[in-house]
N, C-alpha and C positions, 0 to 999 in steps of 0.2 A: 504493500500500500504506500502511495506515494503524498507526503501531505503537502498541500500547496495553501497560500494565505495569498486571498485576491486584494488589492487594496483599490477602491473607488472615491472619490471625495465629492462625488458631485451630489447636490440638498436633493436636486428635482429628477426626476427618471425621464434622459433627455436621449440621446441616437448611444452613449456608451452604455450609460443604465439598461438599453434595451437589450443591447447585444450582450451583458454581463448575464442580466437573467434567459437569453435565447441559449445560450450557453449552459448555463445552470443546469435548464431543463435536461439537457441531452447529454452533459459529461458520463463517464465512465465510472459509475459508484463501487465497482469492482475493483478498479486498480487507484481511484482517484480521494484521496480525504480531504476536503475542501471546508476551509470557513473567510470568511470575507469582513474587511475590516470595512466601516462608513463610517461620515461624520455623522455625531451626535443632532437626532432631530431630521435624518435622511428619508425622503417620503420610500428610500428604496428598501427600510428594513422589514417594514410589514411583506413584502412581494418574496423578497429571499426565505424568511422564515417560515413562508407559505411553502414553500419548496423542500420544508425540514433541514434548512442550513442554518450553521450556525452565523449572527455576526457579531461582530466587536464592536464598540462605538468609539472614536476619540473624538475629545472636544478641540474644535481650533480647527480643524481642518475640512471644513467646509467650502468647494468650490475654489480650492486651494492647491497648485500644485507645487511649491515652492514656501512653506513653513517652518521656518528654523526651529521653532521653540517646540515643534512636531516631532522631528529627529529623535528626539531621548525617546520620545514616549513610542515610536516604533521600535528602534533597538530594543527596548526595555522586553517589549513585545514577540519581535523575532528570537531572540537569546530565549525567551523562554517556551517560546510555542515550538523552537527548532524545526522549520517550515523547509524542505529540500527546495522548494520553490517557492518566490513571491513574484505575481506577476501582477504589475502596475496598470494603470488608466490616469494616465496624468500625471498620477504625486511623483514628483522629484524627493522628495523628503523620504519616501517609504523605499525608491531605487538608493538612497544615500546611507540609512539605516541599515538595507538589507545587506549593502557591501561591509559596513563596516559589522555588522552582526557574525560574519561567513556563511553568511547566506549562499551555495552555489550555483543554484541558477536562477537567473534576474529576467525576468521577459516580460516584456512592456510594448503593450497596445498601441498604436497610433492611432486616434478616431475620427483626424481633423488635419486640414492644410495648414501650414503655418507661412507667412509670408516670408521671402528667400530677404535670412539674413547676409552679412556681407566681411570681409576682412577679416577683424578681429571676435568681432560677436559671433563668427559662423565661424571661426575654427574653435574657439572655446563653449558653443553650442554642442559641435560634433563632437568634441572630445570628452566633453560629461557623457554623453549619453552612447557614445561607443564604451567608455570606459565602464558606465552603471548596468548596461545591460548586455545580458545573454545574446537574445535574440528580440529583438522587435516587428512582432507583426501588424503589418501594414494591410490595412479593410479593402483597400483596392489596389490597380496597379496607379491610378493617379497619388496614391499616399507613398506609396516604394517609391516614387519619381522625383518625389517633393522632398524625401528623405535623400535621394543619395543625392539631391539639387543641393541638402544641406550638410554633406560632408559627410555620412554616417557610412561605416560600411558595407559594402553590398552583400557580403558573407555575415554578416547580423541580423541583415533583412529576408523576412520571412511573407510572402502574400498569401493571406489566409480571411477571402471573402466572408466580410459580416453574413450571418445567414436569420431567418425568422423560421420562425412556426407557422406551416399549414394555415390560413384563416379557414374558417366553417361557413359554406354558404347557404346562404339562411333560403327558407319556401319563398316563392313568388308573393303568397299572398302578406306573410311577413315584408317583406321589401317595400309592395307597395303600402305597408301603413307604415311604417315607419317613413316613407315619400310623403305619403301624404299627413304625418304629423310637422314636417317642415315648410307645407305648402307647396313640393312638388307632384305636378300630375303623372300620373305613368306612361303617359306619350312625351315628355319633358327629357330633352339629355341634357345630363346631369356632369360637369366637372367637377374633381374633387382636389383641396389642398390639406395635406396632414402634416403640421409645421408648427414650431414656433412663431408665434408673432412677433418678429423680428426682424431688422434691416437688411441680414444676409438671405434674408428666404425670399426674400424680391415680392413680398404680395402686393406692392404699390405696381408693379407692372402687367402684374395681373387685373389686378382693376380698370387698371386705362385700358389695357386688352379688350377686358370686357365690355366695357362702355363700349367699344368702335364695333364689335361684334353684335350687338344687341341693340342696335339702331335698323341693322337689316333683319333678326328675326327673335321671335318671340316665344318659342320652343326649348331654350337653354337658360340654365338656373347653374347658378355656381357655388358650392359649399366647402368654409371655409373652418378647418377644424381644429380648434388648439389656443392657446392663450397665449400673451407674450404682451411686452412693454410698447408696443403701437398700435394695440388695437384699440385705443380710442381713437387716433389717425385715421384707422384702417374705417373704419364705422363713419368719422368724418368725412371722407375721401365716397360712401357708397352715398352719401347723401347730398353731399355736393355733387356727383356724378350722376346723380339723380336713377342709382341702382337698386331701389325697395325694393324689398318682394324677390329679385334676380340674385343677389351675392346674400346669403346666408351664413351667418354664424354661429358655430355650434358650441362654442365655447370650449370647455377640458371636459370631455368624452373619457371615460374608462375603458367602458366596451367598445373599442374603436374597430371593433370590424363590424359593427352597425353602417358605418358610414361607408367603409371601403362596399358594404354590397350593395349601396342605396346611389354611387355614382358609375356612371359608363367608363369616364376617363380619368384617370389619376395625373396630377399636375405636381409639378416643381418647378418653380420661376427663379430659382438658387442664383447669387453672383457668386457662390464658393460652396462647395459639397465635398466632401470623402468620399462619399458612397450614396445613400439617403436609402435609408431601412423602410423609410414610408412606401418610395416604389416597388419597394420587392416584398411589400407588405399585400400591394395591390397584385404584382404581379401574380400572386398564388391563387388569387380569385379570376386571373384570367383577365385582367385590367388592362386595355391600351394605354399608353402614356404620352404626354409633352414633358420634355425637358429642354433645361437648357444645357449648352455646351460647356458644360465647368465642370473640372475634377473627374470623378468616378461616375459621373450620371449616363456618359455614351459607353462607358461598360453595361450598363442596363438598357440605354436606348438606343438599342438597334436604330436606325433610319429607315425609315420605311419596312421596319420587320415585326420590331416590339411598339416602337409609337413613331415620333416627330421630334426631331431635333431644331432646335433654335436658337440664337447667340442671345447670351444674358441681356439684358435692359433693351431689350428690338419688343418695341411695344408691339408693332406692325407684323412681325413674324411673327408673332407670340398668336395676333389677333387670326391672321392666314392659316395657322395652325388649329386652333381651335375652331377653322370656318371649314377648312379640308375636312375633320371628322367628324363634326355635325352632318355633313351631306354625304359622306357613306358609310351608315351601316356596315357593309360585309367585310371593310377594311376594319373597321373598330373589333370586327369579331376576329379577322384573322388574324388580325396584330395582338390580340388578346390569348389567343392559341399560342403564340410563339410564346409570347409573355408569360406564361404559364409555365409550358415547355422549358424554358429557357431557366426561369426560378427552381422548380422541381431538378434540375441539373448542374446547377449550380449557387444556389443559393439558398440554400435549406440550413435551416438550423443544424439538425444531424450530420449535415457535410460539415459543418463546422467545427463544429465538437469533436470529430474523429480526427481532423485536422490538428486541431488544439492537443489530442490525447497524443496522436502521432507526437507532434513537438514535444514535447514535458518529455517525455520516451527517450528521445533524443539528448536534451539539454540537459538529464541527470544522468547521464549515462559515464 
């Protein structure tokens, strides 16, 4: 049995939290004894303990990757839980601990693009984090890119696609009531956003999309699902744009595959992604997609196979794209086929996990 201590710092269950517990689900309880360290007050430890894992809480390290006065209290932690493995999400502090604890193997997630440091801050970038970790797995091949963009070794890097869970797709007659508890009719297509409300998620260019869109027809309804620090903007922006009734928000959803089987098209208007777990969330219900061209999102959107690609903030391509799969049907179903096809092949929680068990395998070896 191999004990391993995950360390997460994030308050809210955001694209790592999801992939921590996509993981959870599937690891190997045979060979694998896993507890997981959070900050104190984390909405993630009711989800993990549901799963019969253990976690630990430390105070102070909340949405923190980089906590000095953190350090002791992991050492304190590693020296006594003697973990063959700690494998990171962010904390710098817990990769710091782990080496000075003799912790032997360090492997740390990458979840996210970091913007290309330069000189001196990117060779002392690289050298913490070639030096703190094992191996780092990178969620797409755009994050392995960005990595060795910032000095890290290419023999550290590991690509090991974030994966999700099956969604369940619910009876038709369920679908249309829950359409119709939003005001959607059941001849009405429907695009969907599964997102932070937030600046990088681009929903401001979705809106104006919309608006240019829904001047020629009156059959598309747009649902926007998730909370974040601009949705009073975002709300400001439908009313100004004069979109009642057409852009929907759902606010923080639990059961989010209510929404994913209540929309035709799953959407990302992203200026910066790793991957986005929302699409491959969609994908497994067989979802066409719009993205745009940033990061890991044309690893998931084929062109013309799994959905439409379009360049970030192109109000106008965004709108052309959205007006292309309103008017065919049998391309939203094909593309939904592949998108399915494609998920169940490469993006399954299970493949990830076996992935992950593989490495650990490897890195104590």
């Amino acid at each position: 049995m191999i004990k391993a201590i995950h360390v997460i710092t994030d308050m809210k269950i955001g694209g790592a939290g999801k992939w921590l517990l996509n993981f959870l689900i599937n690891y190997d309880r045979s060979k694998l004894d896993i507890k997981v360290v959070i900050p104190k007050g984390s909405m993630l430890k009711a989800e993990i303990n549901s799963l019969n894992i253990e976690t630990i809480e430390i105070q102070g390290i909340g949405d923190k990757s980089l906590d000095l006065a953190s350090v002791s209290a992991f050492y304190k932690l590693f020296r006594q839980e003697k973990p063959r493995i700690v494998h990171t999400h962010a904390s710098l502090s817990a990769r710091i601990a782990a080496r000075m604890a003799g912790v032997k193997a360090i492997v740390h997630t990458k979840h996210c693009l970091d913007s290309p440091k330069a000189g001196i801050k990117k060779a002392a970038a690289a050298g913490i984090n070639n030096q703190l970790s094992n191996k780092i797995i990178a969620v797409s091949k755009a994050v392995e890119k960005n990595l060795l963009e910032a000095g890290i070794s290419k023999d550290k890097i590991q690509v090991v696609y974030g994966g999700v869970e099956e969604l369940k797709k619910l009876p038709l007659e369920e679908i249309n009531q829950l359409r119709a508890s939003y005001g959607i009719g059941q001849e009405d297509i429907v695009y969907g956003m599964v997102a932070r409300l937030a600046e990088v998620k681009g929903h401001r260019y979705l809106m104006e999309a919309a608006a240019q869109v829904l001047k020629e027809r009156n059959d598309i309804k747009f649902v926007i699902a998730g909370t974040g620090p601009l949705e009073g903007e975002l709300r400001k922006m439908v009313l100004d744009l004069k979109l009642e009734g057409k852009v929907i928000f759902t606010g923080f959803i639990k059961d989010i595959e209510k929404v994913y089987n209540i929309i035709d098209v799953n959407m990302v208007a992203s200026t910066s992604e790793a991957l986005c777990l929302a699409l491959i969330e969609g994908m497994s219900l067989g979802k066409p997609m719009i993205g745009t061209e940033v990061g890991g999102v044309p690893e998931l959107v084929i062109q013309n196979q799994t959905g439409l690609l379009v360049p970030a903030r192109d109000i106008k391509a965004l709108a052309q794209a959205i007006e292309e799969l309103a008017e065919n049907g049998k391309l939203r179903q094909t593309m939904g086929v592949e998108a399915r096809s494609m998920m169940l092949e490469k993006f399954s929680a299970s493949k990830m996990a076996a992935e992950i068990n593989k490495l650990y395998d490897e890195v104590v070896i």
